[in-house]
N, C-alpha and C positions, 0 to 999 in steps of 0.2 A: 683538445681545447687549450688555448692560451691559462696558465694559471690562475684562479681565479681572484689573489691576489691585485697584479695587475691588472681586472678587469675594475676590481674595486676601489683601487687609487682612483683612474677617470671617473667612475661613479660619482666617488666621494666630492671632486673639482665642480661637476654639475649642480650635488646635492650644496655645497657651501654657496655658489650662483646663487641658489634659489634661496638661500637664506640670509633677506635684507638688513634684519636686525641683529644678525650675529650672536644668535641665542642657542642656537644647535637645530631650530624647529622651522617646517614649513607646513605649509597649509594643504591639507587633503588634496583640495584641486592639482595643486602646483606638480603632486607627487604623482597624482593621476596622471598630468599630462608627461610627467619623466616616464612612468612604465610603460606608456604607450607606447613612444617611444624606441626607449629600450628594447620592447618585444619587438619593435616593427625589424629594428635594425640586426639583432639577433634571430631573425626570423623564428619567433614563437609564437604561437595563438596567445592573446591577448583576451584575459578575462576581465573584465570590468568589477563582476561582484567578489570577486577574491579581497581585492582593496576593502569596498566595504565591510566584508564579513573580518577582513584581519584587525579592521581598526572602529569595532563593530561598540568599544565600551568606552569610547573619546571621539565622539561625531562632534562635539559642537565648538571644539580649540583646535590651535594648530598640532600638528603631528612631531615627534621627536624622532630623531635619527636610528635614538638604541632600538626604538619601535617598529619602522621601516626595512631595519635588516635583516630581521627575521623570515621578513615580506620578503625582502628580494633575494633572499638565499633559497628560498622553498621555492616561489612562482615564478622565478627568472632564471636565476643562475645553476639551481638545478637542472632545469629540463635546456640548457642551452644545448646547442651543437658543435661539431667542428667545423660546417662549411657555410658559416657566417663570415664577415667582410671586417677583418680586426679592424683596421685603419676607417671603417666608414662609421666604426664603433666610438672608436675617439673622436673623430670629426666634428659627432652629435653632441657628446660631452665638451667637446672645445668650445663648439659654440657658444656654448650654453655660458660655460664660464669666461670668453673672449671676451663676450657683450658686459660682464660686470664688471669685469679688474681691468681689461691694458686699455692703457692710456697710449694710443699709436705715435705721437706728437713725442712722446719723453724714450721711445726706444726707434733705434736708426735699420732693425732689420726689417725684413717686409714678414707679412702676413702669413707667408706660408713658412718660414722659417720660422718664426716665433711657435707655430705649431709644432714642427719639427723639434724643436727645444724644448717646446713643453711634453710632449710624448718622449724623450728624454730623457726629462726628471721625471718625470712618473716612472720610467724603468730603474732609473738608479735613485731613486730614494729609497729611504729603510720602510719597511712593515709598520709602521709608528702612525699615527693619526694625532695634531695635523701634518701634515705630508712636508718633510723637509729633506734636503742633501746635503751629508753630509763632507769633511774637507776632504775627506780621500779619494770621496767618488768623484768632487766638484774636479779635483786635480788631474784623476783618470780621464774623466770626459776631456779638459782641457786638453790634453797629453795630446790625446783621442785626435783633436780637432788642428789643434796643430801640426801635426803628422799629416794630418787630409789638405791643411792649407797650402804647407812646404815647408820647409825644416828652417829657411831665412828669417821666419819670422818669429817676432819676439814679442812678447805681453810683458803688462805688467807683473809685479811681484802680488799673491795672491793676497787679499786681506785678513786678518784677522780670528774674523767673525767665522769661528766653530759649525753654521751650519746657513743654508741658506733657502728660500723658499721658490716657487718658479717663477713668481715675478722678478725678484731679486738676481735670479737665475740670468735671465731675459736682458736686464739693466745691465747686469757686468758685460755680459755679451756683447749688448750694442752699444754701449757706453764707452765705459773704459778698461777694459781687458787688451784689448790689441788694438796697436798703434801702426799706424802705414799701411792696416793693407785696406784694400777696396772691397766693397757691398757683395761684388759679384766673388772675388775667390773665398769669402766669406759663406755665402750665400752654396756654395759649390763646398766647402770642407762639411758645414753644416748638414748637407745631404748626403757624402759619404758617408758621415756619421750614422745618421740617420739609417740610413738601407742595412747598415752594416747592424747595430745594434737593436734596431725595432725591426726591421725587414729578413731580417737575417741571411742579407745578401754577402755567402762568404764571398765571392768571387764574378766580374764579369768582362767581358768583352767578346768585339767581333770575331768569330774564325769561320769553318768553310764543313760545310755537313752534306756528307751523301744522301742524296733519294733512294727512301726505299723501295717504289713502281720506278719512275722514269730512269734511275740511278744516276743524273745530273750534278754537279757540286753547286750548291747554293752558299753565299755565303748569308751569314745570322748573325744575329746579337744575346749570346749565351747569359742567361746568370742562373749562380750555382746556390744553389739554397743544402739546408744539413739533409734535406729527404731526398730533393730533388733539379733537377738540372731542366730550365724551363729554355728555349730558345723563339728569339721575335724576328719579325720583319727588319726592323730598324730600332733604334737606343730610346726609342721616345717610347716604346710597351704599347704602341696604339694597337699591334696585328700582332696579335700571339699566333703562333704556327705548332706548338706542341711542348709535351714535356717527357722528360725520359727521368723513370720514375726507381729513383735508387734504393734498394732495398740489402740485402742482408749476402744475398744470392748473386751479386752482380761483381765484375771485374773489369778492370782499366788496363789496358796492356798497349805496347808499343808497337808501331808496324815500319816496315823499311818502304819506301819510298815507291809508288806506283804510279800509272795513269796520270806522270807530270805531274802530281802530288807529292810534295815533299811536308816531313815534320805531321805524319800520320800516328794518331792511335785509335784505337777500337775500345767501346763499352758495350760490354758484353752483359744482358739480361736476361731474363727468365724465358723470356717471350723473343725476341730480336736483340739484331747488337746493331753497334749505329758508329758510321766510319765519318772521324773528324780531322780538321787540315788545319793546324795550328799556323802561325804569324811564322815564327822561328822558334829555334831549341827551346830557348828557355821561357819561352812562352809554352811552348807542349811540356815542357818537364814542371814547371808550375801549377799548368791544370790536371799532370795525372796526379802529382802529387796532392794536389787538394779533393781533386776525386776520392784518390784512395782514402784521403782522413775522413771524409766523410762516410765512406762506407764502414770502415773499422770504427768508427763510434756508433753506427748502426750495428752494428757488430757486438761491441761492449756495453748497447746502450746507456751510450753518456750523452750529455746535452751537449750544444754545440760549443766553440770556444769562450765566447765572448761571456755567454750565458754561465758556465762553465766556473771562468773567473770571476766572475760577480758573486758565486756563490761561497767562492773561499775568500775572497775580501768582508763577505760580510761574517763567515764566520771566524777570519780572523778578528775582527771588530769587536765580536762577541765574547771572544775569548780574552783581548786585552782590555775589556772594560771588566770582563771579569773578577781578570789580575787586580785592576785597579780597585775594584771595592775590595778586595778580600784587602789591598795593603792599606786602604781607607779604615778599614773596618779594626786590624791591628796598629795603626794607628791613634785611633780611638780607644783599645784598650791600653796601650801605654800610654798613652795621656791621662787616662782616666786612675790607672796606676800612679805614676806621678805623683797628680792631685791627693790622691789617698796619701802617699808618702807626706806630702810638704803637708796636709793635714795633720798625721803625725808628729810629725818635728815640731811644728805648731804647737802643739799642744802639751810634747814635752819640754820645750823652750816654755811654757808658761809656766810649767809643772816647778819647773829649777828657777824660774824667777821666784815663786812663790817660796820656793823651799830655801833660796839665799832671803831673801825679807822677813822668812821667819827665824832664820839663823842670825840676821843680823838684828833684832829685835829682841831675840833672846842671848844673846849677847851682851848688846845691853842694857839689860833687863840683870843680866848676871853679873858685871862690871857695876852698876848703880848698887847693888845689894852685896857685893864684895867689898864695896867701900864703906859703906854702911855700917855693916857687922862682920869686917874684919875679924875685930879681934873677938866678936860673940862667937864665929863659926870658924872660927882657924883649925877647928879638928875636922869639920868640913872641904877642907880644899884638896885635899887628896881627890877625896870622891867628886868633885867638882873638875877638877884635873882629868879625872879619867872618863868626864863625860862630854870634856871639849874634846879628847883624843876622838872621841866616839865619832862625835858630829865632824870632827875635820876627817874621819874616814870616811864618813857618808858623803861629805861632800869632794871628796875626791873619787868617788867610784860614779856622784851625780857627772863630773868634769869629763873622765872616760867613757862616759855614755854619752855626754856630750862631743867629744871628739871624736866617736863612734859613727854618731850619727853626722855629724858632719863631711867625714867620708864617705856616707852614704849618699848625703847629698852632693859632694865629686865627682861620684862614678857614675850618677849619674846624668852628671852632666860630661863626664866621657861619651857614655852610650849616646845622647843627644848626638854629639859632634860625629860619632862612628856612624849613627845615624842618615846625619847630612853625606858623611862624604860615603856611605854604602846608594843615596842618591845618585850624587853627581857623577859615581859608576855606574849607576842605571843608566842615567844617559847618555854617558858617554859610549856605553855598551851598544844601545838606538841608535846611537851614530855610527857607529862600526857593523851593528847589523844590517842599516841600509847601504852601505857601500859595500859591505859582502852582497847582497841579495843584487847590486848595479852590478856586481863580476858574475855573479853565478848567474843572470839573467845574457849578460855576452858571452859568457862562457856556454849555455845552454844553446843560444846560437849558433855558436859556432862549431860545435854537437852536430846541431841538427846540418849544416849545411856538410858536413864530411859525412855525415852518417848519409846523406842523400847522395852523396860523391860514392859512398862505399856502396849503396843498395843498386845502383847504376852499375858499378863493375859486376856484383854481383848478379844481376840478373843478363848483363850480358854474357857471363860464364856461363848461367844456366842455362842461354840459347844456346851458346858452342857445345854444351856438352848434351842438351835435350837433341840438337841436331847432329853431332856425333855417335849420340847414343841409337838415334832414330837409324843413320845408316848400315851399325853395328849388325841392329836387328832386322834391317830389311837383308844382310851379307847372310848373315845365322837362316833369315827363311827360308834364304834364295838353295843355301846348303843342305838344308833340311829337306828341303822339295826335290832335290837332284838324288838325296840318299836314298827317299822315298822313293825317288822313280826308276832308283838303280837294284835298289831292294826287289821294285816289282817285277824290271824286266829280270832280274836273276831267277825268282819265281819262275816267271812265265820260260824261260828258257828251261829251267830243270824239269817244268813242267811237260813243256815237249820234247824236251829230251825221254822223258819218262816214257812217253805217249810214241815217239818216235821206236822206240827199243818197246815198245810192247807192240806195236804195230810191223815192225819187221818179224818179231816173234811167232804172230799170229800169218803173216805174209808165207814166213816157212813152213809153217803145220798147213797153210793151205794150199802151196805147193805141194808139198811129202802129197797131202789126202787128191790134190791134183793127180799128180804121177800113179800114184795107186790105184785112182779110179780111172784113169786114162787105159794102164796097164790092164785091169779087170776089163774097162769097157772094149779094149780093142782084141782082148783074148775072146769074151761074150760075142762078141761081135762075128769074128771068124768061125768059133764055133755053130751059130748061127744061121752065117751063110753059108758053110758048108753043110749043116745039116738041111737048110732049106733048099739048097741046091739041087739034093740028091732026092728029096721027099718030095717038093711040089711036081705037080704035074705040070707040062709042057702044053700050053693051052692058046689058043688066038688069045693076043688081048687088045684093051684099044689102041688107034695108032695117035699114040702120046710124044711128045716129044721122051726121052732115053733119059735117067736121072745121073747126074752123075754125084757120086761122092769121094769121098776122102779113099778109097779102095779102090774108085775104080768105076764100072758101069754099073748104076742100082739094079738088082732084080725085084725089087717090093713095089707096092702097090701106093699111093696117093694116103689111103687111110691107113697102110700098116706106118708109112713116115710121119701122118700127123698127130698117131699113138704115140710112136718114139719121142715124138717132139712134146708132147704133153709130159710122159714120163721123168723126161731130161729136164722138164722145165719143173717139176717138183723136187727130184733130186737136190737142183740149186736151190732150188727155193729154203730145206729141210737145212742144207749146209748153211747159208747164210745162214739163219735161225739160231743154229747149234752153235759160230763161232760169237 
């Protein structure tokens, strides 16, 4: 929520409206209808018996202000929110007090600028009640306005008058402050102002924003606020289309040129990033740059700029009114020393008048009775002699303290003068102050625009070298992956190399056990047929087709070869198994 501060300047503008006698007091009702109000547009429930009961022991006179604020800090300005309508907030209050004070006839701006001006001075006046601006902000603002009209134009020289109030405000403006220019680029600086300092429009204009479904370029009419970046239909804010919501987490960065899009960058968010098409360069280089300060002050949380300076002007303010009591205040004790002093002198200046009037008196007083009785007291005048020596010592030590003090009165009328002229080094020093602060203020400038000349080369080196580096390590992977896979197949080849050489191994042991049992089976064998030759008997048998084998013509029978053949077919079997 807006400070509550600021909320209570417009308050206060309303509250003085409603108070026709100019006594500080209004009437129950009247206050009634302000909180109503107030809550309507603050969007707050609105209790009617709160008023009663706060102002429950002075029902039958009007109400006082000191009375009332207690009221609208507890039941309003406490329970306020953040997503109330600031500006429909002052509108209420403008009203209120448009209808009492301006006289439209005696100021030449129109009606909505006057508001403009007046929610203005309510941002640059001091914390003070009643509500005035002072010359530095009045000069700011001015500065402000004339930079928004165009640099050609020239005002008058400011007046005087130490502080001014919003009417007065209002008068210089449409009055006599600026000379030559016209209603309308008047009416147009006054709203720059305005957006800039109440709206807290850092930045705006058309550019050209990707869809994020159709992915289309539309172009918009952007303004940049310190949270957030709002974009519209058109410049007149009737069709708001969205807002991209800048927080802590989010970054601006620069894109090269695609899709017949030239003077691209990307804001990148928590959630999505959003691809924009700037006018030219230094239009894109203007809006990353004020992107970026917005974030980094979300970043640092700092207030925005405008806001920002306002807070150090007033605390400089603070600080040189400071100064000036404390040199007020030693001022007044040497003065007041001083005065003691010339008190003093006073009073020994009367002390030695009296003391010569009584020397002179007794004098002669001594001369009348010396002549008298001369010759009665002539043994007397010795001692008469040694009592004028006396008195002419006294009054030559009164003379020395008199020329004493006299010098005392000199010097200090030295320190007087050293006084004045340790002054006219004050100010002259103010005067040398603010033409340093005019060099260190273009000097600061021209800071920043090389420091933005340097951050530009600099992050394009970080592209060369981020993209350098990127293909470093896509070389390093590509290397890595070929050692890996030269690593495997070495494996894999020793592998069957290994498997090769144990398998020729086993290849030989199954030959050698081949040949031996080949050799056993075909020795078993003849032995065999030779003994079955000579022992079976000679017998019809069926008329079979003749077997033949590996020897020759079978003699055996259908089932003594489908024995064998089982046999043989175990044997392998038994060998496989065992190798």
């Amino acid at each position: 929520m807006r400070r509550r501060e600021e909320l209570l300047k417009s308050i206060w503008h309303a509250f003085t409206a409603l108070d026709v006698d100019r006594n500080g007091k209004v009437s129950k009702s009247q206050l009634k209808v302000l909180s109503h109000n107030l809550c309507t547009v603050m969007k707050i429930p609105h209790d009617p018996v709160a008023l009663e009961e706060h102002f429950r022991d002075d029902d039958r006179g009007p109400l006082s202000d000191q009375g009332y604020m207690p009221y609208l800090n507890r039941f309003i300005l406490d329970k306020a929110q953040q997503d109330f309508d600031v500006l429909e907030f002052n509108k209420m209050c403008w009203t209120l007090w448009y209808k009492k004070n301006i006289c439209s006839q005696h100021v030449l701006i129109s009606d909505d600028d006057a508001f403009k001006v007046w929610c203005l001075f309510n941002f640059l006046s001091e914390d003070e009640y009643p509500l005035v601006i002072v010359s530095e902000e009045i000069e700011y603002f001015l500065r402000k306005l004339m930079e928004a009209v165009g640099s050609g134009c020239s005002g008058a020289k400011l007046n005087t008058k130490r502080f001014l109030t919003a009417w007065e405000l209002m008068e210089l403006l449409g009055i006599g402050y600026f000379k030559g220019i016209n209603q309308q680029a008047l009416s147009m600086g006054i709203s720059e102002v305005f957006q800039e300092l109440i709206l807290d429009v850092l930045k705006q204009g058309y550019m050209i924003k990707k869809g994020h479904k159709r992915k289309n370029w539309t172009e918009r009419w952007f303004i940049l606020r310190p949270s957030s970046l709002s974009y519209y239909v058109r410049e007149d804010l009737l069709e708001k289309k969205g807002d991209i919501v800048l927080d802590q987490g989010c970054c601006v960065e620069s894109l090269p040129d695609k899709e017949g899009k030239k003077c691209l960058f990307i804001i990148k968010c928590t959630d999505k990033s959003f691809e924009i098409s700037a006018s030219d360069k230094k239009t894109k280089q203007e809006w990353i740059q004020a992107i970026q300060s917005c974030i980094q002050l979300l970043r640092l949380g700092l207030l925005p700029p405008h806001r920002e300076a306002r807070l150090r002007r007033k605390a400089l303010r603070q600080r040189q009114r400071a100064e000036e009591e404390d040199l007020e205040e030693r001022m007044r004790r040497l003065q007041a020393a001083n005065e003691n002093k010339q008190r003093e002198l006073e009073a020994m200046r009367k002390k030695m008048e009296e003391a010569a009037a009584k020397a002179a008196t007794e004098e002669h007083k001594r001369k009348k009775s010396q002549t008298d009785l001369q010759d009665r007291y002539r043994l007397d005048l010795e001692r008469e002699r040694m009592v004028r020596q006396q008195m002419e010592e006294e009054v030559a030590q009164k003379s020395s303290e008199l020329e004493l003090h006299l010098q005392r009165i000199q010097e200090l009328e030295d320190m007087y003068r050293r006084l004045e002229d340790a002054l006219e080094d004050e100010r002259q020093a103010k005067q040398d102050q603010k033409a340093m602060r005019n060099l260190q203020a273009r000097l600061l400038k021209e800071e920043a625009e090389k420091r933005a000349e340097l951050e530009q080369i600099h992050l394009q080196q970080q592209r060369a070298l981020l993209h350098t580096e990127a293909e470093k390590q896509e070389l390093v992977a590509q290397r890595l992956a070929k050692e890996r896979a030269l690593q495997a197949a070495m494996k894999q080849l020793e592998r069957l190399e290994r498997e090769r050489h144990g398998a020729l191994e086993q290849y030989k042991e199954v030959s050698q056990k081949l040949e031996r049992a080949a050799k056993k089976t075909k020795t078993w064998k003849d032995k065999v047929a030779k003994h079955e030759g000579l022992v079976r008997l000679i017998q019809p048998g069926p008329k079979e087709p003749q077997r033949i084998t590996n020897w020759g013509p079978a003699s055996f029978t259908n089932a003594e070869l489908e024995l064998r053949s089982k046999l043989w077919q175990e044997r392998k079997n038994q060998g496989a198994q065992a190798q």
